[in-house]
C-alpha positions in Angstrom: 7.7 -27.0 67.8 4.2 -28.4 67.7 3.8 -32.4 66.9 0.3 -32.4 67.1 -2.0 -32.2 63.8 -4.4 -29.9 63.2 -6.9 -32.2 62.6 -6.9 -35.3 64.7 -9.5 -38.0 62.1 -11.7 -40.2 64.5 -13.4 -43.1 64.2 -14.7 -46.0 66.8 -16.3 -49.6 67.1 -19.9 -49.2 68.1 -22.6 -51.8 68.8 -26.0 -51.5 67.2 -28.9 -53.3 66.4 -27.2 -55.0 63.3 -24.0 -56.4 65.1 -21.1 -54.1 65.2 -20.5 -50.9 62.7 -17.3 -48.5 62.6 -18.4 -45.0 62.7 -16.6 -42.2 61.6 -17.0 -38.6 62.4 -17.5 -35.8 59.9 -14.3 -35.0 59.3 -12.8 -38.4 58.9 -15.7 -39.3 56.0 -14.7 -36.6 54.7 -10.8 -37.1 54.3 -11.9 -40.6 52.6 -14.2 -39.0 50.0 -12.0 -36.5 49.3 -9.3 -39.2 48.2 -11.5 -41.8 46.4 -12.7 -38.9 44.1 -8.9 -39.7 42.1 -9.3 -42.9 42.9 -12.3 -44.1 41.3 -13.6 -45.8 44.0 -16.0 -45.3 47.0 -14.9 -44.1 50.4 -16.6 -47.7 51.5 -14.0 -49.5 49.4 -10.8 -48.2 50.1 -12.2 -48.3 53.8 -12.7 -52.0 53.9 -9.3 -53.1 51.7 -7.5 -51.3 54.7 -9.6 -53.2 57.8 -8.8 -56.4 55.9 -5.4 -55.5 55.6 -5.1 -55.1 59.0 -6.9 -58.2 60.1 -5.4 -60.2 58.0 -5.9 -62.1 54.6 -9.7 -63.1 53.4 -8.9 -67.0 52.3 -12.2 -68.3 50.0 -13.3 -71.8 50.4 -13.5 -72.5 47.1 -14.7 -76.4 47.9 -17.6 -75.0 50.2 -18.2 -71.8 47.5 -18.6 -74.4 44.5 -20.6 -76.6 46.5 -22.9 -73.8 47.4 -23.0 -72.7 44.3 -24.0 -76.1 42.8 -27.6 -76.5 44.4 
């Protein structure tokens, strides 16, 4: 019995001149776009919500935000 998928979906951590960017290959985008389309949402999105989920949790400063904001 084969295990392995028929598609394998890549993506990797690259440097470039604006920092650091993850970079997927055709196929990978293409899995994303296919799924936003019933989600009503961008491939960019649902992307992000899951890096953050795996980081961790994105905690405001609301102090620093209001002072900022306050200018």
């Amino acid at each position: 019995m084969n295990t392995e998928p028929d598609n394998k979906l890549s993506l990797e951590w690259v440097r470039d001149e604006n920092g650091v960017a993850l970079v997927f290959d055709r196929t990978t985008w293409k899995v994303f776009e296919d799924r936003v389309r019933t989600l009503d949402k961008t491939a960019e999105q649902i992307i992000t919500t899951a890096v953050v989920g795996v980081l961790g949790t994105i905690k405001m400063d609301n102090y620093a935000l209001n002072r900022f904001m306050s200018r």
